[in-house]
C-alpha positions, 0 to 999 in steps of 0.5 A, spaced: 419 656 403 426 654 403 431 661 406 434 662 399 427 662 395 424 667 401 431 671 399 429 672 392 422 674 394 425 680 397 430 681 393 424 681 387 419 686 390 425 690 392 427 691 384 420 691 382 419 697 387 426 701 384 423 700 377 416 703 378 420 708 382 413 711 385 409 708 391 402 711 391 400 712 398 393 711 401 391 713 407 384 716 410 377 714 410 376 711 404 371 706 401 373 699 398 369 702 391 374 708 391 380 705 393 378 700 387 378 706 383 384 709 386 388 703 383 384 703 375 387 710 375 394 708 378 393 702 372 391 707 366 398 712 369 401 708 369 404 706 377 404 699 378 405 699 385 400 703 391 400 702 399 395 703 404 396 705 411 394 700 417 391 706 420 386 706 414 379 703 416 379 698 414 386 696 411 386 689 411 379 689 407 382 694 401 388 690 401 384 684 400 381 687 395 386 689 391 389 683 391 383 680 388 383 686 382 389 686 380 393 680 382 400 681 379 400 686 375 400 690 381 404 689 388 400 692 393 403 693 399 401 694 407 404 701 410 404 704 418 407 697 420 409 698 426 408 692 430 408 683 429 401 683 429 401 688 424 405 685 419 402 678 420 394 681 419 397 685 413 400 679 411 395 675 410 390 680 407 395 679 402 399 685 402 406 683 398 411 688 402 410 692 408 413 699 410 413 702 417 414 710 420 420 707 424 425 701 426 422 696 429 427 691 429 422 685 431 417 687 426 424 686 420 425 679 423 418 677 423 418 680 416 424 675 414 422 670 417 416 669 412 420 672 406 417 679 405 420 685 403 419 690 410 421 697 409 423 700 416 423 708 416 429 712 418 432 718 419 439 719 422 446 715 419 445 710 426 439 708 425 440 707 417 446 703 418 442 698 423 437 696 418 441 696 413 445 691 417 439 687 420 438 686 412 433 690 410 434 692 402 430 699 402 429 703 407 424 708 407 427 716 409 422 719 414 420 724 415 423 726 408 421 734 408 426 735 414 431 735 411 430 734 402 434 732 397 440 736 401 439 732 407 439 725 403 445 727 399 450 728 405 446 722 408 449 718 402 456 720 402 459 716 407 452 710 406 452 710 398 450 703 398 444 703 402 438 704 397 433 709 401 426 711 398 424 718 401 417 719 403 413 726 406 412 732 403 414 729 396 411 732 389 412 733 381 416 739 383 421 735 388 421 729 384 427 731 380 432 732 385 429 726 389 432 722 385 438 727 383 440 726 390 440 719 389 433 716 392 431 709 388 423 710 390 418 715 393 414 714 397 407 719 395 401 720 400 396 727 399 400 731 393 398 725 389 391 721 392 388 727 395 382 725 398 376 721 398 373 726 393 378 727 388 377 726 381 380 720 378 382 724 371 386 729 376 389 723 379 391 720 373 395 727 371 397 727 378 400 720 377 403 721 370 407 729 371 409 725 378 412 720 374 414 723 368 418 728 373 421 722 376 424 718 371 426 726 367 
């Protein structure tokens, strides 16, 4: 793939995620029935974009079947990518962007190099101005419960150009100002996918009120 095609690529997911706004996050141990399950009911809300953690058993198989269930009417990504190996196996599981905790700057590279869309964790305006400089579009604000919307506000005064997706302790309730406070997606773990028990009609009310209270 020729440098600019890779570019639009990235630039494509990047613009896909902004326009879902919500990143379903799975991470714990679930069987590849439930995560299927867990994608149908994302599907029916809907929320067209879900994330499964590399430290989930079995990661790369349950991206795999996503991948296989839904092809492009979802983009399925990989999250917990801390290393180039990781990216790599996320990668060829199919996941079609990555997302990390932390800045690993090797990890960016090698996700540029093979024209995805990687999605560094950061928290201080150091390590944002870094990613950002080193290309990445979006970049994933982490732990974002320290500090809330307040935080991102005054983070985005002096970098009102850099796009962030706050991920930790996001819900319906904060959703609004999130979003207020200038976020362009959510990253949403247990307040939304709370177990492997979890029925999927609560999901599916879970995903819309979180939805509806994004988009306001």
């Amino acid at each position: 793939m020729q440098t600019v095609e890779r570019r639009a690529s990235v630039v494509e997911t990047a613009d896909w995620l902004k326009r879902e706004g919500i990143i379903p996050i799975v991470r714990g141990d679930f069987a590849g029935e439930r995560v299927l399950e867990i994608g149908d009911a994302l599907l029916a809300a809907p929320i067209l974009c879900m994330e499964v953690t590399m430290n989930t058993p079995g990661a790369t198989e349950l991206i795999g079947l996503l991948r296989a269930r839904y092809g492009e009417q979802m983009r399925i990504g990989a999250g917990t990518v801390r290393t180039v190996a990781q990216l790599d196996a996320a990668l060829e599981a199919g996941a079609q962007f990555t997302l990390s905790p932390s800045l690993v700057l090797a990890v960016v590279q090698r996700a540029q190099e093979r024209g995805i869309l990687h999605i560094p964790g950061v928290y201080t305006a150091s390590e944002a101005e870094t990613a950002w400089q080193a290309g990445c579009p979006i970049l994933k604000l982490f732990p974002a419960d320290q500090g809330g919307p307040a935080y991102l506000k005054a983070l985005r005064a002096p970098l009102d150009d850099i796009a962030f997706a706050p991920t930790g302790g996001v819900s319906a309730e904060n959703a609004a100002a999130w979003r207020k406070a200038g976020a362009v997606a959510l990253g949403v773990g247990s307040t939304l996918i709370t177990g492997p028990q979890q029925s999927m009609a609560d999901l599916i009310t879970r995903a819309r009120a979180l939805k509806a209270a994004w988009e306001g």
